[in-house]
LUMBAVO-974946 format. One record per residue: y, z, x of N, C-alpha, C in turn; residue number from 0. Coordinates in nm, 3 decimals, padded with zeros to 5 digits. Layout:
LUMBAVO-974946
<timar><n_py>Y</n_py><n_pz>Z</n_pz><n_px>X</n_px><ca_py>Y</ca_py><ca_pz>Z</ca_pz><ca_px>X</ca_px><c_py>Y</c_py><c_pz>Z</c_pz><c_px>X</c_px><seq>NUM</seq></timar>
...
***
This chain:
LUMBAVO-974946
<timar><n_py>-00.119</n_py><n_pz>00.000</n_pz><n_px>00.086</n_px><ca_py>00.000</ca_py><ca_pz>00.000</ca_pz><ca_px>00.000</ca_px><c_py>00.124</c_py><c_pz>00.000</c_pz><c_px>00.090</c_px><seq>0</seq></timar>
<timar><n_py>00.188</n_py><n_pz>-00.076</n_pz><n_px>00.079</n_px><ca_py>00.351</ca_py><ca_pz>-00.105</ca_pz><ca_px>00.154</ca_px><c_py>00.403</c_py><c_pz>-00.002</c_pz><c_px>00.136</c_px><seq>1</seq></timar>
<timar><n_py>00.438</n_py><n_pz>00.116</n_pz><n_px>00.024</n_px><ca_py>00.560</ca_py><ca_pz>00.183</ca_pz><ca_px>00.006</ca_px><c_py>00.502</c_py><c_pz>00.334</c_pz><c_px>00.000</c_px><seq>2</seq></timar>
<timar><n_py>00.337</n_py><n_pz>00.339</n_pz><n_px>00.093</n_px><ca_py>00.268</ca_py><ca_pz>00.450</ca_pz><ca_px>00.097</ca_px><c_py>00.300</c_py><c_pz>00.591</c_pz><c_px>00.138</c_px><seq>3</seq></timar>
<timar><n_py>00.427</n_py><n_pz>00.588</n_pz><n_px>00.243</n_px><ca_py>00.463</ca_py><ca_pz>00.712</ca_pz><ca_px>00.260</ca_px><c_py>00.605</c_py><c_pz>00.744</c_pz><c_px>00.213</c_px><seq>4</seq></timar>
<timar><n_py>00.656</n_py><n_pz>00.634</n_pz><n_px>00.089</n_px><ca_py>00.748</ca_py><ca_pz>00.658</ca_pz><ca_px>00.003</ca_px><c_py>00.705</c_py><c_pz>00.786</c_pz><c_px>-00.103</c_px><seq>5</seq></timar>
<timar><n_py>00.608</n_py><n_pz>00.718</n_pz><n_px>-00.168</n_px><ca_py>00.540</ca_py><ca_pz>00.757</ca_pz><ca_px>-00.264</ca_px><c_py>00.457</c_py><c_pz>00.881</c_pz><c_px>-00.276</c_px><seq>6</seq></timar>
<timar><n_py>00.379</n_py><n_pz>00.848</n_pz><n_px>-00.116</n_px><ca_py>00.367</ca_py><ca_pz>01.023</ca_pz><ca_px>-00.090</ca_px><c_py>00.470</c_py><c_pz>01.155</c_pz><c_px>-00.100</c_px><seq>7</seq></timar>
<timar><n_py>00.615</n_py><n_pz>01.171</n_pz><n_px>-00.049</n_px><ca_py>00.718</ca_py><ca_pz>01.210</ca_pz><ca_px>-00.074</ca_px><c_py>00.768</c_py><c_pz>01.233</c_pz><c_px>-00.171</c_px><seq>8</seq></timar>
<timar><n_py>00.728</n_py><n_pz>01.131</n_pz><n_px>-00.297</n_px><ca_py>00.797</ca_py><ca_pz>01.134</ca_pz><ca_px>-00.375</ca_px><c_py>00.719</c_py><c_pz>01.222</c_pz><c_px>-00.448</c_px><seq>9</seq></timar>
<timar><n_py>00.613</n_py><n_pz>01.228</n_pz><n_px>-00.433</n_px><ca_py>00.479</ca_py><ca_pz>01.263</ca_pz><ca_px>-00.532</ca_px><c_py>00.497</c_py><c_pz>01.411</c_pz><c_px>-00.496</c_px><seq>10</seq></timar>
<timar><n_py>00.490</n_py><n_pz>01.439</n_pz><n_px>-00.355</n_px><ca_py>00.512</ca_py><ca_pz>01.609</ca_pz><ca_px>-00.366</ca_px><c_py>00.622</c_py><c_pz>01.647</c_pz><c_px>-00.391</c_px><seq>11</seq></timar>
<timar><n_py>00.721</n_py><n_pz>01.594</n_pz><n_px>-00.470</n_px><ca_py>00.824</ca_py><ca_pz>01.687</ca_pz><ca_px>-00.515</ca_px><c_py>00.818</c_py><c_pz>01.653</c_pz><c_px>-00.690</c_px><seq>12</seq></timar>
<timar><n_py>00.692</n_py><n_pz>01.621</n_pz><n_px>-00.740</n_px><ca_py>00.685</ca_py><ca_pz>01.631</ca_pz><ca_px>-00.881</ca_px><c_py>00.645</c_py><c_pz>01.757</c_pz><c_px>-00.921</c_px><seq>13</seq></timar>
<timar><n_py>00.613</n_py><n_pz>01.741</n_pz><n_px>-01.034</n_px><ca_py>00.563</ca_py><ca_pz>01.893</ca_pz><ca_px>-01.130</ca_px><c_py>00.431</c_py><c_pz>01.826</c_pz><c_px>-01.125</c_px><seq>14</seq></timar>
<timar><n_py>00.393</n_py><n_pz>01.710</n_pz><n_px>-01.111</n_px><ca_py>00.220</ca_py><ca_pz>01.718</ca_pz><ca_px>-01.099</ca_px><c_py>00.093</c_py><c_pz>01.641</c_pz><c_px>-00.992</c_px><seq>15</seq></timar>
<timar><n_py>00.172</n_py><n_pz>01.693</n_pz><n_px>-00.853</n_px><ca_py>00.140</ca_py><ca_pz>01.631</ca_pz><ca_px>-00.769</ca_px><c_py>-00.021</c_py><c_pz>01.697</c_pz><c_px>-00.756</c_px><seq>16</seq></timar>
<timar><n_py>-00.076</n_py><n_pz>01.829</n_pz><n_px>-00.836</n_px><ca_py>-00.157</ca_py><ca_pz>01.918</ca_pz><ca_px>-00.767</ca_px><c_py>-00.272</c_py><c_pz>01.812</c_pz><c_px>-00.872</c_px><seq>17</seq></timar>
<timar><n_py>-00.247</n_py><n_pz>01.722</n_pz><n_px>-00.960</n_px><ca_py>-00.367</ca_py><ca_pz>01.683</ca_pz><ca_px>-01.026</ca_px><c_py>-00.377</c_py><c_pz>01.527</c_pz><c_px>-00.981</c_px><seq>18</seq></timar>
<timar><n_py>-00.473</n_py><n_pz>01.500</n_pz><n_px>-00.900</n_px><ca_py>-00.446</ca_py><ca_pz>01.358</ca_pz><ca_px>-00.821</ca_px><c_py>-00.471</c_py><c_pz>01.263</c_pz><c_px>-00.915</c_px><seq>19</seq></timar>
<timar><n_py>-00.560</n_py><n_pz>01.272</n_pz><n_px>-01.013</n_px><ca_py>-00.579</ca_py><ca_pz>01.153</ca_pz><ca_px>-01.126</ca_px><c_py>-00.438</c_py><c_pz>01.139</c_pz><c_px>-01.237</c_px><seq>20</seq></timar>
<timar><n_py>-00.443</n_py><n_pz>01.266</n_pz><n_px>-01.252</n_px><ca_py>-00.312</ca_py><ca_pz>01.215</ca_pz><ca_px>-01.313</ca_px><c_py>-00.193</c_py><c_pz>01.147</c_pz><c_px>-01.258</c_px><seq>21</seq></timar>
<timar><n_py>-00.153</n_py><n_pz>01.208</n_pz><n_px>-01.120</n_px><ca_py>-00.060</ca_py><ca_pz>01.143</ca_pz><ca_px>-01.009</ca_px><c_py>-00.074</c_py><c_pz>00.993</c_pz><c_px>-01.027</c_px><seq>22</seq></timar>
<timar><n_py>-00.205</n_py><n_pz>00.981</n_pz><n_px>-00.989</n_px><ca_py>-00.235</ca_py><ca_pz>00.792</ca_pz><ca_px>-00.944</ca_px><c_py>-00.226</c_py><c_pz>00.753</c_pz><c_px>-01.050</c_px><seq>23</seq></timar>
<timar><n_py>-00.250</n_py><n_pz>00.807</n_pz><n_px>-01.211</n_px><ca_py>-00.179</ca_py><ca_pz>00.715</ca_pz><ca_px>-01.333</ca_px><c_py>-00.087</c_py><c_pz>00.699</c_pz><c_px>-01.379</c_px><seq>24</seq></timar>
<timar><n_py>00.000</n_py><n_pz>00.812</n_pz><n_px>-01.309</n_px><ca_py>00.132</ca_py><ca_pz>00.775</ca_pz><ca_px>-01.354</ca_px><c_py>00.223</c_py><c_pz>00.704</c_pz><c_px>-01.279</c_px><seq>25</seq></timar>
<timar><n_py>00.199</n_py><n_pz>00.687</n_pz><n_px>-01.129</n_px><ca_py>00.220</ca_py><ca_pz>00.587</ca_pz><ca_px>-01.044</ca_px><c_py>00.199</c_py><c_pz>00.436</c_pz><c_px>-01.069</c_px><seq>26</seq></timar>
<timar><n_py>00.103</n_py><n_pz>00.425</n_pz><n_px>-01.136</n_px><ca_py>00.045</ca_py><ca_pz>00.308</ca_pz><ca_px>-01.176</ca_px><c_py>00.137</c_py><c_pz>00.243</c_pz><c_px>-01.268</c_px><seq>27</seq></timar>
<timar><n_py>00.226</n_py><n_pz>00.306</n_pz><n_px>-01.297</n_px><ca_py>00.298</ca_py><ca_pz>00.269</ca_pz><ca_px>-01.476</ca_px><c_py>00.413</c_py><c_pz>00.278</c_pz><c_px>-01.398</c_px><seq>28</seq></timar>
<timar><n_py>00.445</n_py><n_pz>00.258</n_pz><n_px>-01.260</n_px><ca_py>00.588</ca_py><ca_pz>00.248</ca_pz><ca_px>-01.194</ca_px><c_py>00.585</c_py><c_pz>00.082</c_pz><c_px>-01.165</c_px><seq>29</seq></timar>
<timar><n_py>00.706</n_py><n_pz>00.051</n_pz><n_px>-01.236</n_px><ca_py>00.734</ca_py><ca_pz>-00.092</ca_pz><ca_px>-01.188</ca_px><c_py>00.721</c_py><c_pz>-00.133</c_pz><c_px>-01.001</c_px><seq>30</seq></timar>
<timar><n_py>00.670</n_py><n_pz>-00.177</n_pz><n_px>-00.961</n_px><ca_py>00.642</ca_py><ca_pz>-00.204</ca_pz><ca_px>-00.812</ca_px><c_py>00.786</c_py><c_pz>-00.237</c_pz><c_px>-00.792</c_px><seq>31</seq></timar>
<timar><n_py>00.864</n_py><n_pz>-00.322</n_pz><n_px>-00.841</n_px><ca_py>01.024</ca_py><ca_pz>-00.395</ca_pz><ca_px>-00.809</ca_px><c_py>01.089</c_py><c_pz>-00.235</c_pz><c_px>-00.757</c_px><seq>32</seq></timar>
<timar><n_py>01.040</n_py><n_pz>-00.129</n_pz><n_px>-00.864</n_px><ca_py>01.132</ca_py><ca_pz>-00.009</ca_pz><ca_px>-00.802</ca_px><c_py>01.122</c_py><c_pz>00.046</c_pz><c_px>-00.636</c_px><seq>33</seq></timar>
<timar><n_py>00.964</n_py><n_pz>00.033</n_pz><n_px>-00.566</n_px><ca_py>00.955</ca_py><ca_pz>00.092</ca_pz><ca_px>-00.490</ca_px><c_py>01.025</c_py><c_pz>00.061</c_pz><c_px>-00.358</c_px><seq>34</seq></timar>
<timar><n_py>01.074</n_py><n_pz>-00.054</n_pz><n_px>-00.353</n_px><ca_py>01.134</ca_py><ca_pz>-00.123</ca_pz><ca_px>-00.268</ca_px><c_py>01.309</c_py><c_pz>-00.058</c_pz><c_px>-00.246</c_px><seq>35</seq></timar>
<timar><n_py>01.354</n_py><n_pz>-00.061</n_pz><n_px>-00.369</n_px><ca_py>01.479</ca_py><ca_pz>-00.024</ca_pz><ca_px>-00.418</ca_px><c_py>01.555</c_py><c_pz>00.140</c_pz><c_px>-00.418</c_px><seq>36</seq></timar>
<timar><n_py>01.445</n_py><n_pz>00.231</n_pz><n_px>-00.458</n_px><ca_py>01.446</ca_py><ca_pz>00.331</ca_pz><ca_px>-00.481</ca_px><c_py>01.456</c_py><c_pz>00.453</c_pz><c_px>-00.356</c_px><seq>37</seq></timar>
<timar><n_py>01.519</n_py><n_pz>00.589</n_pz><n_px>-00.339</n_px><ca_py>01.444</ca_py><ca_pz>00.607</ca_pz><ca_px>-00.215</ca_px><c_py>01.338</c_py><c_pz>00.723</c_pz><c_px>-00.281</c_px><seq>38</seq></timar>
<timar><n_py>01.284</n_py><n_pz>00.791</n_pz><n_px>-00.190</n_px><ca_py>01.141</ca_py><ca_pz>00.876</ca_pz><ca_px>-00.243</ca_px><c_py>01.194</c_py><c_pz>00.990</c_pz><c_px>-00.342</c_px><seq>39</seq></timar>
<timar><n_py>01.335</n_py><n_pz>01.037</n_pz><n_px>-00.330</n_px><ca_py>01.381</ca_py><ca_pz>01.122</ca_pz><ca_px>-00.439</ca_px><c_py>01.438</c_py><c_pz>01.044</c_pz><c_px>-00.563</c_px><seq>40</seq></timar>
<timar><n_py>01.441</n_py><n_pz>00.953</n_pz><n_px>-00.570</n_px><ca_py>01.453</ca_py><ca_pz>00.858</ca_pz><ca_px>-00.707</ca_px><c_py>01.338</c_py><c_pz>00.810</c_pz><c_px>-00.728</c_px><seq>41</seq></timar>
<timar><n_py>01.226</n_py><n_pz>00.807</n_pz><n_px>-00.717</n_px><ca_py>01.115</ca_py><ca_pz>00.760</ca_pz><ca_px>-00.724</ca_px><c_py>01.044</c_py><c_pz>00.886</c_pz><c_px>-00.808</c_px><seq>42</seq></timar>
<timar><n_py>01.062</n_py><n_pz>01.032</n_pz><n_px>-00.710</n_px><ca_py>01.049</ca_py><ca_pz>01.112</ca_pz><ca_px>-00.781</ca_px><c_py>01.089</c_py><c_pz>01.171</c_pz><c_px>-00.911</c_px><seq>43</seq></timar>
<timar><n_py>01.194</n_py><n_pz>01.141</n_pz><n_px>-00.944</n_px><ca_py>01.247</ca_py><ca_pz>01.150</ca_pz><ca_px>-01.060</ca_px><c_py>01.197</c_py><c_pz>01.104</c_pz><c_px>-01.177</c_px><seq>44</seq></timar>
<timar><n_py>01.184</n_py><n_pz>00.966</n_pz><n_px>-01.133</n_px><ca_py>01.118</ca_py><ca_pz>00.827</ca_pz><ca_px>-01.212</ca_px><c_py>00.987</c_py><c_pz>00.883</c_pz><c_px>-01.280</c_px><seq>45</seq></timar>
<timar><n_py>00.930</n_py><n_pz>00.925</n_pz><n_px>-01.182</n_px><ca_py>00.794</ca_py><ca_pz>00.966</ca_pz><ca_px>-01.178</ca_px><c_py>00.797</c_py><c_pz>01.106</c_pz><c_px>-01.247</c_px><seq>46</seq></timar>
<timar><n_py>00.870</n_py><n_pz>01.188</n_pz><n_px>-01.274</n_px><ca_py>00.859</ca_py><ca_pz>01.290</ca_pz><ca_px>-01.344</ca_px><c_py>00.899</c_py><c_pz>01.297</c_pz><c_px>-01.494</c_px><seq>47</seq></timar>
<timar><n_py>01.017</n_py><n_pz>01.133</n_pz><n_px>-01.532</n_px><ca_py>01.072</ca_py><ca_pz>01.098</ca_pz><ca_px>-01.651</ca_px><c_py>00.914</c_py><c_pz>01.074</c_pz><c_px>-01.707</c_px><seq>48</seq></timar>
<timar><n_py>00.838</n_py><n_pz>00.981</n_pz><n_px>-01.630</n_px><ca_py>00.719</ca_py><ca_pz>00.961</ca_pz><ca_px>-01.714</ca_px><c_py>00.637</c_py><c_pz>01.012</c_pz><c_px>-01.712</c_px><seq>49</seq></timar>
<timar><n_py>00.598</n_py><n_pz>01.088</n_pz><n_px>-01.625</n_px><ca_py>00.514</ca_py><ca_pz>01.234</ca_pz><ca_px>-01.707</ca_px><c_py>00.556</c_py><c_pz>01.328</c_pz><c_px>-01.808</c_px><seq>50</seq></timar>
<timar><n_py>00.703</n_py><n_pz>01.370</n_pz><n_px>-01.802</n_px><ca_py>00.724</ca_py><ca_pz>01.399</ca_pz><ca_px>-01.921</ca_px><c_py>00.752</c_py><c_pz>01.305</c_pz><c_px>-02.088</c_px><seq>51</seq></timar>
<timar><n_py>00.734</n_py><n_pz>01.180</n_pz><n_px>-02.075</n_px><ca_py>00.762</ca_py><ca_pz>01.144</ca_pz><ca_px>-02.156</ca_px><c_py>00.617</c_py><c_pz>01.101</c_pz><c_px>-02.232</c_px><seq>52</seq></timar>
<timar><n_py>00.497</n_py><n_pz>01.106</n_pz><n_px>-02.099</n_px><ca_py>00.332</ca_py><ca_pz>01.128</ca_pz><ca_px>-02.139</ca_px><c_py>00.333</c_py><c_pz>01.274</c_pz><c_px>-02.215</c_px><seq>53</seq></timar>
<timar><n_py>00.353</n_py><n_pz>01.428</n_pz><n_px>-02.183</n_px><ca_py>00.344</ca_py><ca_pz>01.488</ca_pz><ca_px>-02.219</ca_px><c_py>00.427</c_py><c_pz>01.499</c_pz><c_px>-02.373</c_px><seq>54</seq></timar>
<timar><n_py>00.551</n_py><n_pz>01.448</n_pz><n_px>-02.386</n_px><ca_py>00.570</ca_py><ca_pz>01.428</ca_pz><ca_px>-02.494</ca_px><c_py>00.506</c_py><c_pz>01.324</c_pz><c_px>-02.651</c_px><seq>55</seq></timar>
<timar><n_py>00.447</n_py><n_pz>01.265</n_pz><n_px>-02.632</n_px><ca_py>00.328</ca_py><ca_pz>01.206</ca_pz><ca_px>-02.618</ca_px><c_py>00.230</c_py><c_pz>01.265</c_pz><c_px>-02.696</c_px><seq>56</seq></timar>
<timar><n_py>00.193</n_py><n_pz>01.288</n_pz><n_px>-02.618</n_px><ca_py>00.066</ca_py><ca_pz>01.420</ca_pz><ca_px>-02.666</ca_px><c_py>00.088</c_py><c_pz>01.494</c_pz><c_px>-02.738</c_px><seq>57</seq></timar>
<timar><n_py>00.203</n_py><n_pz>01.551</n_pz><n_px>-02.723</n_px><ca_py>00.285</ca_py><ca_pz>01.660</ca_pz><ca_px>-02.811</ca_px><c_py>00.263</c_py><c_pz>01.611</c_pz><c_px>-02.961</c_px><seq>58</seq></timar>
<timar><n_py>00.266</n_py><n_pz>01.489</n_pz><n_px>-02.990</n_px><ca_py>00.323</ca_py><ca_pz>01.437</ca_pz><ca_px>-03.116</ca_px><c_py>00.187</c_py><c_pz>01.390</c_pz><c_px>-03.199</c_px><seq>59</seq></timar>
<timar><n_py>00.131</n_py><n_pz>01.336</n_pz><n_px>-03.089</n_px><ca_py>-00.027</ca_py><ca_pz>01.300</ca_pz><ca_px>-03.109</ca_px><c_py>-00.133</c_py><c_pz>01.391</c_pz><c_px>-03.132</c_px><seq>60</seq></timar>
<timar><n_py>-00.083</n_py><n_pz>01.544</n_pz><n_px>-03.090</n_px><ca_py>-00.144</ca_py><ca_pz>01.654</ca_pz><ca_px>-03.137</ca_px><c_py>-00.096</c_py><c_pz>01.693</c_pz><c_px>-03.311</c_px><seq>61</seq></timar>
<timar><n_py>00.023</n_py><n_pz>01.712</n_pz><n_px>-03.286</n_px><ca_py>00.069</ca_py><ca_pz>01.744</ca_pz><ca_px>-03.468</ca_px><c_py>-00.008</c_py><c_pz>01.671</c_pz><c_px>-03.506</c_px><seq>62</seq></timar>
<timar><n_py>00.057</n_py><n_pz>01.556</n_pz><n_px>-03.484</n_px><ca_py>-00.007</ca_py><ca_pz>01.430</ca_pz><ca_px>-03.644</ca_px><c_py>-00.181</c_py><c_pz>01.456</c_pz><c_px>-03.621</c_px><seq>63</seq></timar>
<timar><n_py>-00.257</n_py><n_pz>01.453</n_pz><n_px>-03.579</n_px><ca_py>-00.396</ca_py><ca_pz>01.529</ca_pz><ca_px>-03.570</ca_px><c_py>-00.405</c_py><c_pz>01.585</c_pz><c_px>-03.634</c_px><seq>64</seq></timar>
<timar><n_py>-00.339</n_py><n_pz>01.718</n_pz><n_px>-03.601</n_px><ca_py>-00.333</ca_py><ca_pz>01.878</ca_pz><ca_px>-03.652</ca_px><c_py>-00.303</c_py><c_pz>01.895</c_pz><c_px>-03.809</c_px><seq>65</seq></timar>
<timar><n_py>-00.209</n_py><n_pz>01.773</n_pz><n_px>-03.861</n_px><ca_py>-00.130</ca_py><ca_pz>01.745</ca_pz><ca_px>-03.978</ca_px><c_py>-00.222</c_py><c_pz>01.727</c_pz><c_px>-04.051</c_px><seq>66</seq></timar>
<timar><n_py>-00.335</n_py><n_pz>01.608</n_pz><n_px>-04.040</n_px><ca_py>-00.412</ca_py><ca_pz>01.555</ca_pz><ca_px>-04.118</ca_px><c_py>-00.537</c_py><c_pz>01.645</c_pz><c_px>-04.123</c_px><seq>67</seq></timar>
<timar><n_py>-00.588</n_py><n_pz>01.764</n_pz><n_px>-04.056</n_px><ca_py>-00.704</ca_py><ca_pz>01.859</ca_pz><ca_px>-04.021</ca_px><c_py>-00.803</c_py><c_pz>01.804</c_pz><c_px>-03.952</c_px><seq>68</seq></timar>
<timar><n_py>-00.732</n_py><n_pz>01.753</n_pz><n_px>-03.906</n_px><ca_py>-00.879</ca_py><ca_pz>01.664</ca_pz><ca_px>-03.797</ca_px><c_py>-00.877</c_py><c_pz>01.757</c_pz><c_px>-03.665</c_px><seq>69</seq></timar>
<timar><n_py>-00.995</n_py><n_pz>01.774</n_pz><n_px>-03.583</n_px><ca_py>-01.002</ca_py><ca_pz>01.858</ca_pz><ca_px>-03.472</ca_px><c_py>-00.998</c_py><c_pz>01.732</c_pz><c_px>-03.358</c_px><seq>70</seq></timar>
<timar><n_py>-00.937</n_py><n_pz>01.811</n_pz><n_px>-03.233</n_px><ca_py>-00.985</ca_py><ca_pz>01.694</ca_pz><ca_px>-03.137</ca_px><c_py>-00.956</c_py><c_pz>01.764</c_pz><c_px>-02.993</c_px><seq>71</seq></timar>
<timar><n_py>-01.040</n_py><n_pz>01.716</n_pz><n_px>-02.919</n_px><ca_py>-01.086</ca_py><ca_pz>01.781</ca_pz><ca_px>-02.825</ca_px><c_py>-01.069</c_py><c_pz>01.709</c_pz><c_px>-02.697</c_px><seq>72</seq></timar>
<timar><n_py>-00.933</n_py><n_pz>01.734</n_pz><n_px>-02.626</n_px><ca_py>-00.825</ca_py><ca_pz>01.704</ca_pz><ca_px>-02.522</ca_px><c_py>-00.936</c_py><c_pz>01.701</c_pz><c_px>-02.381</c_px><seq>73</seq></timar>
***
C-alpha cells in the first residue's frame, strides 16, 4: 500500500484502532483520492466521521428492530 505509514498514524489516533477488523473496514470505505491529499491527522478524522456515522447506524437499526419485537443478535 503507497500511503501505509500514513494510515498507520492515522489509525492510532482513532477511537478504534484496538479492533483491527473493524479498522481495515472502515479504511476500506476511504476514498483512495483522499490519501494522497490528506495528512495522517485529517485522515484520522475522516476515519473517525465514519465510524461514527457506522455506529450511528446501528443505533437506528437497533430501534427499528426493537420497534417491531424482533430479537437480533449483534
Amino acid at each position: 500500500m503507497r500511503h501505509e505509514v500514513k494510515l498507520k498514524r492515522a489509525l492510532s489516533a482513532t477511537n478504534f484502532a484496538s479492533f483491527p477488523e473493524t479498522a481495515r473496514r472502515v479504511v476500506s470505505n476511504l476514498p483512495s483520492e483522499l490519501l494522497a491529499d490528506l495528512t495522517s491527522r485529517q485522515i484520522g478524522i475522516v476515519l473517525n466521521a465514519l465510524f461514527s456515522a457506522h455506529q450511528q447506524g446501528q443505533e437506528v437499526a437497533c430501534r427499528a428492530i426493537s420497534d417491531v419485537g424482533a430479537v437480533w443478535d449483534s
